[in-house]
VMD Tcl script that draws the C-alpha trace (Angstrom):
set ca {
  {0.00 0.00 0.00}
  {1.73 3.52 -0.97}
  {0.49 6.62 0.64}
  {0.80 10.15 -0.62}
  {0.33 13.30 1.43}
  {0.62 17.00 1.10}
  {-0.75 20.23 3.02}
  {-4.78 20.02 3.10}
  {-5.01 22.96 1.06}
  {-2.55 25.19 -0.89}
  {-3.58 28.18 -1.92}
  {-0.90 30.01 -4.75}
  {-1.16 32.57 -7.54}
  {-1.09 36.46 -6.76}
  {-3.09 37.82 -3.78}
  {-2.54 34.12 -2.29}
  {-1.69 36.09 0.71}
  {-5.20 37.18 1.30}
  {-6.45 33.63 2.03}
  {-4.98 34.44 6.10}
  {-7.64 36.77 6.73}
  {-9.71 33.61 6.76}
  {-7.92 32.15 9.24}
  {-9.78 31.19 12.54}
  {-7.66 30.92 16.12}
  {-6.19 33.50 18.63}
  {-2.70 33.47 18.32}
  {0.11 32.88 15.22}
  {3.41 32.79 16.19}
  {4.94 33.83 12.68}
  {8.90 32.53 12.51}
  {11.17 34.56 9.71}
  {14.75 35.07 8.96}
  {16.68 38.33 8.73}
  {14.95 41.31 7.63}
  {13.76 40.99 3.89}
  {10.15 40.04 4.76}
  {10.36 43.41 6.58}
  {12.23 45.37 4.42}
  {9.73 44.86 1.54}
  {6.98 44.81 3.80}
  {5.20 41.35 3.07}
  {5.31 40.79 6.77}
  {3.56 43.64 7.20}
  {1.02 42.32 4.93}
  {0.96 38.78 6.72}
  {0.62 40.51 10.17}
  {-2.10 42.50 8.60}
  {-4.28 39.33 7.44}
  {-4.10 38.00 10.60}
  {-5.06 41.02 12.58}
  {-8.02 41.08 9.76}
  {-9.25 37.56 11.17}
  {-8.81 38.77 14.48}
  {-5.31 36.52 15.84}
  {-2.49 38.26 17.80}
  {0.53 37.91 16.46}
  {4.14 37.54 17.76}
  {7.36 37.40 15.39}
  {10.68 35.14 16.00}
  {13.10 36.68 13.73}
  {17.21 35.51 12.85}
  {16.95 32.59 11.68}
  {19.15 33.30 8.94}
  {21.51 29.96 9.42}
  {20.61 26.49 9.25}
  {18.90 26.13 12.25}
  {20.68 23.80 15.24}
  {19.19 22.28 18.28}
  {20.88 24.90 20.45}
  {18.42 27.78 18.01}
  {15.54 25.52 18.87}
  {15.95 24.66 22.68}
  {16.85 29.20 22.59}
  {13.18 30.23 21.21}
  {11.26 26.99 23.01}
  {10.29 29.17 25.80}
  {8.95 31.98 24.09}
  {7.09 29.79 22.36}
  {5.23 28.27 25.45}
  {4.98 31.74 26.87}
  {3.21 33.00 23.60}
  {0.96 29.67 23.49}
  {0.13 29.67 19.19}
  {-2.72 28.36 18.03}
  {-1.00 28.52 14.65}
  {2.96 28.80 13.69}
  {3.61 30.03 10.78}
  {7.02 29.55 8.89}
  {7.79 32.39 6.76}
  {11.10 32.24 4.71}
  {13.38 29.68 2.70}
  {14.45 26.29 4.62}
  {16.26 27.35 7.18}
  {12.45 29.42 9.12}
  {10.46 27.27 7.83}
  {12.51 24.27 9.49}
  {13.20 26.03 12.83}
  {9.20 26.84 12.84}
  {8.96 23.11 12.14}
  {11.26 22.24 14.77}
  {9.69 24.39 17.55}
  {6.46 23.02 16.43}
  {7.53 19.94 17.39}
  {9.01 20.40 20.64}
  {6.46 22.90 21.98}
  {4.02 19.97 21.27}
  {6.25 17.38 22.95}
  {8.58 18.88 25.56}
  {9.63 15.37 27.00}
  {10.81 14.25 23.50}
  {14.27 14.43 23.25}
  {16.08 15.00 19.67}
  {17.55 11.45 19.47}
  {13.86 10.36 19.49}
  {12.96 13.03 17.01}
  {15.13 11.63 14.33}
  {13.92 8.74 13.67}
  {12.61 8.60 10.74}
  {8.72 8.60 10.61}
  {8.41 7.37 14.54}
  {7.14 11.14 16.02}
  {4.01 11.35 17.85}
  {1.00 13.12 16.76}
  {0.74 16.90 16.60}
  {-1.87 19.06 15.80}
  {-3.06 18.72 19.59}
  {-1.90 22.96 20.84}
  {-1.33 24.02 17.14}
  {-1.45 23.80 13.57}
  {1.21 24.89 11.12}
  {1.33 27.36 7.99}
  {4.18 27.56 5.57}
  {4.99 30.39 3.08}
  {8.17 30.38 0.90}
  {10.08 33.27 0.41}
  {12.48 31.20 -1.78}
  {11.51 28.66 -4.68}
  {13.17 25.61 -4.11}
  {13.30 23.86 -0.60}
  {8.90 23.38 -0.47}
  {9.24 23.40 3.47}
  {5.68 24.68 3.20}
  {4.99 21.27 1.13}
  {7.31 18.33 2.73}
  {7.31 16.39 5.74}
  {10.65 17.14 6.66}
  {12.34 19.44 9.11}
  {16.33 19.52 8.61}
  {18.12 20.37 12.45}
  {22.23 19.83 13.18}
  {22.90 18.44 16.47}
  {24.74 20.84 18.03}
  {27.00 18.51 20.06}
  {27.99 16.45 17.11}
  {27.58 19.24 14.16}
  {25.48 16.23 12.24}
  {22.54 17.61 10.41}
  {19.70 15.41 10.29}
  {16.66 15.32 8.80}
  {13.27 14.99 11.37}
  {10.94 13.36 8.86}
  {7.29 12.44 9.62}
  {3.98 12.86 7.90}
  {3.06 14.78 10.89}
  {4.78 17.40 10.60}
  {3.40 18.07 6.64}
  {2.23 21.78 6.97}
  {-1.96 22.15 7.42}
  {-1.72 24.92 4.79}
  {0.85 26.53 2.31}
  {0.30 29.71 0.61}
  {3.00 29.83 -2.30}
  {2.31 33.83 -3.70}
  {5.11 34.91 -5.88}
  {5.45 38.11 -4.63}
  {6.75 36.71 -2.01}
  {10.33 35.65 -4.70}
  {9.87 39.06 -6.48}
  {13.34 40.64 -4.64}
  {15.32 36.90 -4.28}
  {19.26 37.73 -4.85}
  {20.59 35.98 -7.49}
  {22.78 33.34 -5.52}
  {19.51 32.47 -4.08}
  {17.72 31.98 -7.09}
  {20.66 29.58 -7.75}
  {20.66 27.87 -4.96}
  {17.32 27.16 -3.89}
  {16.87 26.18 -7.92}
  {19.36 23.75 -7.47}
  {17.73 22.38 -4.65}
  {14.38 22.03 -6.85}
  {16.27 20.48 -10.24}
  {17.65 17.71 -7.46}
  {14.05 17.22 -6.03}
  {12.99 16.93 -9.26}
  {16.18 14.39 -10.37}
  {16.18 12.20 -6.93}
  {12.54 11.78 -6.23}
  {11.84 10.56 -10.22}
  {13.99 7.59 -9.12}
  {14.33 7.05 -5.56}
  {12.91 3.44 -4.32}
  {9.74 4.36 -3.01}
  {8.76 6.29 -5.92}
  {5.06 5.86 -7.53}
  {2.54 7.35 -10.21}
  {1.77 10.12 -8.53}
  {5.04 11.16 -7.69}
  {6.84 10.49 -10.83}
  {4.26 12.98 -13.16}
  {4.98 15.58 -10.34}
  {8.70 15.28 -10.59}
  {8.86 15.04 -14.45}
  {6.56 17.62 -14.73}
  {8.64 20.09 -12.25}
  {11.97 19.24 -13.83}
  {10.36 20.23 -17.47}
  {9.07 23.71 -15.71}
  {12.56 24.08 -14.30}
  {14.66 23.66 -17.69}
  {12.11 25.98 -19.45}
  {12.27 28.89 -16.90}
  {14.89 28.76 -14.23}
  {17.93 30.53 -15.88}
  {14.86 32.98 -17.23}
  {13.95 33.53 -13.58}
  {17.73 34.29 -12.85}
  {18.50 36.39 -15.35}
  {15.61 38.89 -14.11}
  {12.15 37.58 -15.95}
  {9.37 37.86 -13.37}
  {7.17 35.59 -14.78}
  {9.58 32.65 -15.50}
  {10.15 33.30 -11.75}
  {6.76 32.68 -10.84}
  {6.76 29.71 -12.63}
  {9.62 28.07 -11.21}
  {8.00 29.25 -7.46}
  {5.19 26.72 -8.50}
  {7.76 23.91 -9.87}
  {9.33 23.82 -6.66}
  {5.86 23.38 -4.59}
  {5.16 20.18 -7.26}
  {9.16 18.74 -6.73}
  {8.03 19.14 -2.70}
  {4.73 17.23 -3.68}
  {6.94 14.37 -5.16}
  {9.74 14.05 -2.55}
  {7.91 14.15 0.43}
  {5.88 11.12 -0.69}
  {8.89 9.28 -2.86}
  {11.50 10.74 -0.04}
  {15.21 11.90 -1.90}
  {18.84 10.04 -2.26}
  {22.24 10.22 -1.82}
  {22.70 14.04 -3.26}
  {20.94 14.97 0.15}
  {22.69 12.41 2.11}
  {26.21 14.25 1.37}
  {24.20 17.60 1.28}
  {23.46 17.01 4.42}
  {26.14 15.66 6.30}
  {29.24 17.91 4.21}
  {27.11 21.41 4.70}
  {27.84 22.28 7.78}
  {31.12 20.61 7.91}
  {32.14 23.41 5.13}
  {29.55 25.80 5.39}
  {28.30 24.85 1.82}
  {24.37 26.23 1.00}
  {22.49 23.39 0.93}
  {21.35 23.74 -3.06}
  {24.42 24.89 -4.10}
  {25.59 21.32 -2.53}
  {23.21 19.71 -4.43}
  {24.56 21.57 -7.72}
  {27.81 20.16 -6.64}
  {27.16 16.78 -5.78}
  {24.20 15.65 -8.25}
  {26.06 14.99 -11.82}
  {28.23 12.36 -9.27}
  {25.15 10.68 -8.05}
  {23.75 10.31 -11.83}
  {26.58 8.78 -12.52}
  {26.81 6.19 -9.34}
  {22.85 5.38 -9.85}
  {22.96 5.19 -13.74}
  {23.69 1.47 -13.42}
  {20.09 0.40 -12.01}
  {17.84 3.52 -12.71}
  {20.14 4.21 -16.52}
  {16.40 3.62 -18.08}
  {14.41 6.74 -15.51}
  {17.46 9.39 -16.06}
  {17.33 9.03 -19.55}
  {13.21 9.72 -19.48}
  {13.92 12.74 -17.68}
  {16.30 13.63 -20.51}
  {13.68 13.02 -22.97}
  {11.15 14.66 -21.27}
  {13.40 18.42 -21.04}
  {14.29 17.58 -25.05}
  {17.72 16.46 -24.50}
  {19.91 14.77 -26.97}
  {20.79 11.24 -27.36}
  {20.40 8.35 -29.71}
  {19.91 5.71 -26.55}
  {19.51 5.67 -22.97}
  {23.37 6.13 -22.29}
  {24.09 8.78 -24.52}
  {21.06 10.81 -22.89}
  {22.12 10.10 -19.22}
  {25.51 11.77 -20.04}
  {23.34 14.60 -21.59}
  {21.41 15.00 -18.52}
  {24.59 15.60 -16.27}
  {26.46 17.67 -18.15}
  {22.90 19.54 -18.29}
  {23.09 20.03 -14.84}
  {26.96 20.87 -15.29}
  {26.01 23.36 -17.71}
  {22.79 24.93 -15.27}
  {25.24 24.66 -12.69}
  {28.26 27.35 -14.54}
  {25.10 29.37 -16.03}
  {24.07 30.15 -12.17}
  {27.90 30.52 -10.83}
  {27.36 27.17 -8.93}
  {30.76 25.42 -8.71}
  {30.92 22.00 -10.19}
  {33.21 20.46 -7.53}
  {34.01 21.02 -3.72}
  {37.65 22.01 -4.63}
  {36.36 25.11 -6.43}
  {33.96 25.81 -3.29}
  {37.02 26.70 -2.32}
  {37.61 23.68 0.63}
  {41.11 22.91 1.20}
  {41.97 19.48 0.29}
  {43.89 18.92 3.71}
  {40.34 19.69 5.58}
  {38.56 17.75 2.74}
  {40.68 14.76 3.69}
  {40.23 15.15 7.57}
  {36.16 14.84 7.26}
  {35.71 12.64 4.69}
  {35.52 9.62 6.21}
  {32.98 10.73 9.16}
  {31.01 12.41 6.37}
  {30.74 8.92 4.54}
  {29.70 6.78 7.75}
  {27.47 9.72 8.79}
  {25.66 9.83 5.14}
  {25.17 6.45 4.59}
  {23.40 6.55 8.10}
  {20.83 9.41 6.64}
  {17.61 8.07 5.63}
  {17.64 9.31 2.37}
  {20.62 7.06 1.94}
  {17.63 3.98 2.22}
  {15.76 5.61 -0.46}
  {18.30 6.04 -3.06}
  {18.06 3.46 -5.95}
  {21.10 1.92 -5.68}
  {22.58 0.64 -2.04}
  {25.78 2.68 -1.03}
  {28.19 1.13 1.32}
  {30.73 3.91 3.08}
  {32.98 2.96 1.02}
  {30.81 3.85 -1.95}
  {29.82 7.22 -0.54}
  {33.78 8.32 0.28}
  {34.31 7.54 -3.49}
  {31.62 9.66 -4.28}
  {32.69 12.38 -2.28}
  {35.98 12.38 -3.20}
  {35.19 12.25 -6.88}
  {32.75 15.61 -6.20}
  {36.14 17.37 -4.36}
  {38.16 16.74 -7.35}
  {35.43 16.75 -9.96}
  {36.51 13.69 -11.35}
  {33.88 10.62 -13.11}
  {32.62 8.50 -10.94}
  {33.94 4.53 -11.35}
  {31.29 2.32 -11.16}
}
mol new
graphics top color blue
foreach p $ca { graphics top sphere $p radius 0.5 }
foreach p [lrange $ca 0 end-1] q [lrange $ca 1 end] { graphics top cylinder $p $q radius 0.2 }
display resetview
């Protein structure tokens, strides 16, 4: 039996915003980053809504880092002070996570973190609060997945907290939210949606629903995503919505490897998380291509790629992403991150055991031993093929 779940309702095109003034409850506790939701006034707007459907609100900003559990276990008490009936997360990954996060352990004080990651064993929520997400980036879909990504502070290990419970109640994707997105975010967080796109077409648990989502995104992606960076509002709007339906896919299908090194290298180096995925993606075509060769090269198809077989249009569909990658300034390997090679070489065995431990490791098509996953990473340092 397969199971597919996203927000119970999603409400997107412009004025999407509007939909809060509907919104029934007493309190939203509205969770942002640094001060761009201010500075072009859309929180005012949220705030506004709200007030319209008569809720207090109260605003956690500076979550402008991937959040930790020390960022968590700092705003838990102002959360139970405030007492939401709704928390919104307002922002790219890193709010809408932390919002996540807080959700969770204002729900459940007594669970501890090393409960909370494993995968799909939290307990129900929904009992204090209910949760709204709105992107202010196009390419994470916090406001659509199940997921909510937290580094141990004591260990620096990020891990991913993933349960069906913690699936937003309601998204509201309005892209005037992305209208002032710098550049290198556009990049990024479109990186982050291509790989959605890429690793939920073909992870294990993959069905019918999930793969016309992911197809479909990827096509909206190739057609609009350097458009949206170089400036063109509407291809931005477009890829805002591409990035909800890659959410849609990989929070029912789950991810791979790209987000199991994503993961556990990013705060190691301080790499963005989608401009990891840039890096590490063309590697993990390559290390998959030998049991899902047939599902790469129908995503080639699909985004009119060239090829005369299934081979010849899997090595068109990396150096596609290559070529997205260098359009966007994303670097193609770790060593032109900029990462020492002496550093590289003192994490990169911890950052193998630790990634083949993530769950999206389980999902990936084909099995990775640690072995398999320091190759992989030390092919993406030195931007060198893959053996398989």
């Amino acid at each position: 039996m397969n199971r597919f779940t996203i927000p119970r309702d999603i409400y997107f095109g412009e004025n999407a915003l509007e939909v809060l003034n509907t919104v029934a409850g007493k309190k939203a506790l509205i969770v942002i980053g640094g001060g761009s939701v201010k500075k072009n006034r859309n929180l005012d707007k949220i705030e506004g809504y709200l007030s319209e459907a008569g809720l207090e609100t109260k605003v956690l900003e500076g979550v402008t880092e991937e959040p930790s559990t020390d960022l968590i276990n700092k705003y838990l008490d102002e959360v139970n002070d405030f007492a939401p009936d709704w928390i919104i997360g307002v922002g790219g990954g890193s709010p809408m996570d932390a919002a996540k996060a807080l959700w969770l352990f204002y729900e459940h004080p007594d669970l501890t973190f090393q409960e909370a990651v494993e995968p799909f064993q939290l307990p129900e929520l929904r009992n204090k609060t209910k949760f709204i997400g709105i992107p202010t980036t196009s390419g994470t879909a916090s406001e659509i997945s199940n997921l909510s990504v937290i580094t141990d502070s004591e260990t620096g290990v990020k891990y991913p907290l993933a349960s069906f419970e913690l699936t937003p109640d309601l998204a509201i994707i309005d892209p005037v939210m992305v209208e002032s997105m710098p550049k290198k975010v556009i990049a990024y967080s479109g990186m982050d949606a291509v790989t959605h796109s890429i690793e939920a077409y073909v992870a294990k648990p993959r069905t019918t629903f999930t793969d016309s989502l992911s197809i479909e995104a990827l096509d909206i992606l190739n057609q609009n995503l350097l458009a949206s960076y170089n400036g063109e509002e509407a291809a931005r709007e477009k890829v805002h919505y591409a990035q909800a339906m890659a959410g849609m896919a990989f929070a029912n299908a789950v991810l791979g490897n790209v987000h199991s090194m994503a993961h556990k290298s990013g705060p190691t180096f301080g790499i963005p998380h989608g401009c990891a995925n840039g890096i590490y993606l063309p590697y993990v075509i390559q290390f998959n291509r030998s049991v899902v060769e047939d599902r790469y090269a129908a995503l080639a198809r699909r985004i009119g790629l060239v090829g005369s077989n299934d081979k010849e249009l899997v090595d068109s569909l990396i150096e596609w992403v290559r070529d997205l990658n260098k359009a966007m300034e994303v670097p193609n390997n770790l060593k032109d991150f900029g990462i020492e090679e002496a550093l590289f070489h003192d994490h990169v065995d911890k950052m193998a055991e630790n990634a083949v431990e993530d769950p999206c490791t389980g999902t990936n098509p084909r099995e990775t031993s640690k072995e398999e996953m320091k190759d992989l990473f030390t092919a993406a340092y030195h931007g060198k093929a893959v053996t398989v």
